[in-house]
N, C-alpha and C positions, 0 to 999 in steps of 0.2 A: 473323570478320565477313566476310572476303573471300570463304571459300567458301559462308558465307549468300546473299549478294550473285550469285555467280553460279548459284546453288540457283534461287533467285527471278526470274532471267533467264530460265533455264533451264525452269521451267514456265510463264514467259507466253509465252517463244518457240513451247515443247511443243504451251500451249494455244492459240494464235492458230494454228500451222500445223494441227494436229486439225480445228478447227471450221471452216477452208477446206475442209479435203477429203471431212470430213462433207459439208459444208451441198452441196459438189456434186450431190451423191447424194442427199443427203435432200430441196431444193428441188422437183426435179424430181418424186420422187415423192410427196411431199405434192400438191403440185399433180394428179399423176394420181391418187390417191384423192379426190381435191375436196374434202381439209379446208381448206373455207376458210373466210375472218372472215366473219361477218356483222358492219355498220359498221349503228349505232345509228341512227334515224332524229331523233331530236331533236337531234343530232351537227350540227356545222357540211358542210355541203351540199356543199363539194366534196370531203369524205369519202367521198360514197356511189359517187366514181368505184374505189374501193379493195374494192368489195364483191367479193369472192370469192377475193382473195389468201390463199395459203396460208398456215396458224397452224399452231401448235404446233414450232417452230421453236425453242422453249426446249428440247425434247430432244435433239438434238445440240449445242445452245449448254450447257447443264449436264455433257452429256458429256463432252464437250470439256475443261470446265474441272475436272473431276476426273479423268481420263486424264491431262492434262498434269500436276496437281499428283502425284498417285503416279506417272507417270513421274520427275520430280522429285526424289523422295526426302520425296514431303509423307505421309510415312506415321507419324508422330507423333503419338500420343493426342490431343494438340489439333488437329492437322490433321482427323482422322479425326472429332473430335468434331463440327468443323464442316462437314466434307464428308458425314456423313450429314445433318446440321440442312438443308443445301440438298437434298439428295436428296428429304429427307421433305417440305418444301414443293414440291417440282418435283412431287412425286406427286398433291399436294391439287390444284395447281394442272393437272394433267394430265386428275384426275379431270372437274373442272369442265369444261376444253376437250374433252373426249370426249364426254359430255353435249354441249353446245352443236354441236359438229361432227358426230360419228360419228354421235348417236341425234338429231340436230336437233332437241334442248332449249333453247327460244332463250336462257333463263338459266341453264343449268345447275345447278350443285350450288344447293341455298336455301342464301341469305345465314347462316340458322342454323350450318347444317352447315359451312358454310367454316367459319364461324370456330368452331365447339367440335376443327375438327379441325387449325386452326392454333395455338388453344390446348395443345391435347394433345400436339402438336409441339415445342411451346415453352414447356412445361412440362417435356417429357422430358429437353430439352438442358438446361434451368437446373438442374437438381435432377444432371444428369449432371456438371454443372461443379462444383457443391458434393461431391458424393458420391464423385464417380470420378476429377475432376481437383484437388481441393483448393483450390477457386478462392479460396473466402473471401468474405463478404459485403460486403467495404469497397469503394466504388464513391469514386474519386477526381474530384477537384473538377479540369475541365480549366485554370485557369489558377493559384488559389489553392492552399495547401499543404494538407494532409490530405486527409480523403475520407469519405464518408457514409458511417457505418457503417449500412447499409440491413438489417441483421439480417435477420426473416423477412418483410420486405418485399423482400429478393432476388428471390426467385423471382417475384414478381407484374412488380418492376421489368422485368427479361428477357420476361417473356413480353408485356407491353406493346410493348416495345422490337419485338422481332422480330416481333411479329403487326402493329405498327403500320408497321415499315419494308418487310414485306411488300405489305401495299396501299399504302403510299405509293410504293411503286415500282410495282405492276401499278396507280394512277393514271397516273404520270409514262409509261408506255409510250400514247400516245396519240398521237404524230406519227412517222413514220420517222426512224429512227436516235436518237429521243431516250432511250430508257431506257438503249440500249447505248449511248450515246454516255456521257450522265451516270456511268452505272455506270465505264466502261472508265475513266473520272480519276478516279473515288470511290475504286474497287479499289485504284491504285496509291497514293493518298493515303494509305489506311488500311494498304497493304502498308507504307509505308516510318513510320507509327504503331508498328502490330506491330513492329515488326524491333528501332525505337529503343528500343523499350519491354522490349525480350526475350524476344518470341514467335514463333522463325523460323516455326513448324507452321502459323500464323495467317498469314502474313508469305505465306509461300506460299500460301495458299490462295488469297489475295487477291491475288497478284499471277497466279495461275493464272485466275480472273474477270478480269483486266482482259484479259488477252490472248484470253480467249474472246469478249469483248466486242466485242473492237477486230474478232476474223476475222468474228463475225458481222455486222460492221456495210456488210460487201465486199454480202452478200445482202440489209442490210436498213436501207439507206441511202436516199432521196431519187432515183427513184420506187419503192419495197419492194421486191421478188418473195416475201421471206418477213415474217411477224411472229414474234414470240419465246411468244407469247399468254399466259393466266394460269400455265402450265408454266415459263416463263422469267422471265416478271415476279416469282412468288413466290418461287421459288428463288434467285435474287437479294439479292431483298431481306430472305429470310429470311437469308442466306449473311453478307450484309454484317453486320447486328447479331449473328449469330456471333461473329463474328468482331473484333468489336468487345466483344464481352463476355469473352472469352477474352483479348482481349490488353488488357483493364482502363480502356477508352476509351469506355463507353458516354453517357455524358454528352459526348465532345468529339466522337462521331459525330454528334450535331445539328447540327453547325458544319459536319464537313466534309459529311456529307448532306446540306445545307444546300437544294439543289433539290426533295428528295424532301420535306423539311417543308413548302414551301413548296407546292407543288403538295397537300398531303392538306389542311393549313392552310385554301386557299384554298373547299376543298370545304366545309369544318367553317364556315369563315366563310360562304359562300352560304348553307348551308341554316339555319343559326342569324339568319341577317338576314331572308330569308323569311321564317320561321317567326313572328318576333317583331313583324315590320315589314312584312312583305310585300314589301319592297323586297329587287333584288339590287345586290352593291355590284360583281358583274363581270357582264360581258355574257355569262360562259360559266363553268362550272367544269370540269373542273381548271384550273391558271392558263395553260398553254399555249397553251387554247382561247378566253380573253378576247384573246390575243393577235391570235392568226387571226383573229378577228371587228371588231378594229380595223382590219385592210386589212395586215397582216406575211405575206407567201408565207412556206408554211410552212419553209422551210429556214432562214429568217432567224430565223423562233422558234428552231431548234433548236439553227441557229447561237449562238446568243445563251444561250439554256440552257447550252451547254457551256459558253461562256465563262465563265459566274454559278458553274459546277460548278470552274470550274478554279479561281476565284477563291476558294469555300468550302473547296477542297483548300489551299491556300495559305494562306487563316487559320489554321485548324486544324494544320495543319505549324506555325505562327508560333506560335502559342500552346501546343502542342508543345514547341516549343524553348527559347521562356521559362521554362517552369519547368522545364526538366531542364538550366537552363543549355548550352543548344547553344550 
């Protein structure tokens, strides 16, 4: 357990020093090829002072955190399993940011397209975890004893999972420093899940994202210079239900993700309220952005996110602990 332990140091340290001395280097030159954000115009308004900041800043932030995990020693079939799962979303999500930046697509990839090829991502990795790693279809009950036996509803579960915590993180990227912020205490939440549960490969991975997170957030803090854009958002959040499925916690990931539901939640809620009633029950969707629109500077939202992140990390550990008798 000990040399787990400092395994697990040892790639968030890897990955937070990496993603400094990237983002040096990459900040800058992003900036001189002018990929930068275009900021929505139905968006809360002092948004639009942010129009031109450099995106795609998820590729060095993904770098980062798989350099430090196989510096590491994260090179375990389950490590691997999941470090391509991120890859492969970093890519969809790149494709998209290219489109929109490079060829000024203002929406990039169609909505179709993302998702038949976040599907097909997260179809590869479920059916890889049955096939190649032996996973087994029994999905455990986060506080109660036994566990869903989800038979050939597996595969559908996992890719729900993953394609939903993927946008429910490239939602949550909407204010500076909030996705990294939320992820870098998710990461470590679920790194020390993994470990208790007996998946150092996972354990690492995830402690390798939090440290990536933590160095990005030096560049992408409160007032930005970079964004992480749909390249970091997906790969994230595709990384995290990885990684949660591998180390047999996908059902207690809703607790400790607890920010990213609530934030996709809050969408589903608007447009379902609309639709039915005409009425919105937030002055803004995702949930962030009803905040800002109440009179919260944005730092205090994000401020405040984190804190909701660290407290969903903290349940999730607690309920954790209960039934493994901690």
């Amino acid at each position: 357990m000990e040399d787990t332990v400092t395994r697990l140091a040892l790639a968030w340290s890897l990955a937070l020093v990496a993603c400094l001395a990237m983002g040096v280097f990459a900040v800058p030159l992003l900036a001189r090829l002018k990929a930068g954000q275009s900021i929505r115009a139905e968006g809360p308004q002092r948004h639009l002072s942010k129009q031109g900041t450099p995106t795609m800043g998820g590729l060095f932030l993904v770098a980062a955190a798989v350099l430090g995990c196989l510096l590491a020693g994260g090179t375990d079939p389950e490590a691997l399993a999941c470090l391509l799962a991120a890859v492969a979303f970093a890519a969809i999500g790149f494709a998209d940011d290219f489109r929109k930046v490079v060829r000024r697509q203002s929406l990039g990839l169609r909505a179709r397209d993302k998702l038949l090829l976040q599907v097909v991502a997260a179809s590869a990795f479920a059916l890889a975890l049955l096939l190649v790693l032996g996973r087994g279809t029994e999905i455990p009950w986060p506080l109660a004893s036994g566990a869903w036996q989800a038979g050939w509803w597996y595969v559908p579960f996992v890719v729900l999972l993953m394609v939903g915590f993927s946008n429910a993180v490239n939602l949550t990227d909407g204010l500076d420093g909030l996705a990294a912020g939320v992820t870098a205490i998710a990461a470590l939440g679920l790194a020390g899940v993994s470990l208790q549960g007996g998946h150092p490969g996972a354990a690492t991975v995830s402690a390798a994202m939090g440290g990536a997170c933590l160095g990005f957030l030096a560049f992408n803090r409160h007032p930005a210079r970079v964004f992480m854009g749909d390249t970091g958002s997906m790969a994230l959040g595709g990384a995290v239900a990885a990684v949660a499925a591998v180390a047999r916690s996908e059902l207690l990931l809703l607790v400790l993700g607890g920010v990213y539901v609530a934030e996709a939640a809050s969408v589903m809620i608007q447009v379902a309220s609309f639709q039915l009633t005409g009425r919105r029950v937030f002055l803004m969707s995702p949930l962030h952005h009803h905040f800002e629109l109440k009179g919260w500077p944005e730092t205090r939202v994000v401020k405040a996110f984190w804190a909701a992140a660290l407290g969903c990390v903290l349940l999730a550990l607690a309920a954790a602990g209960m039934k493994q008798g901690w």
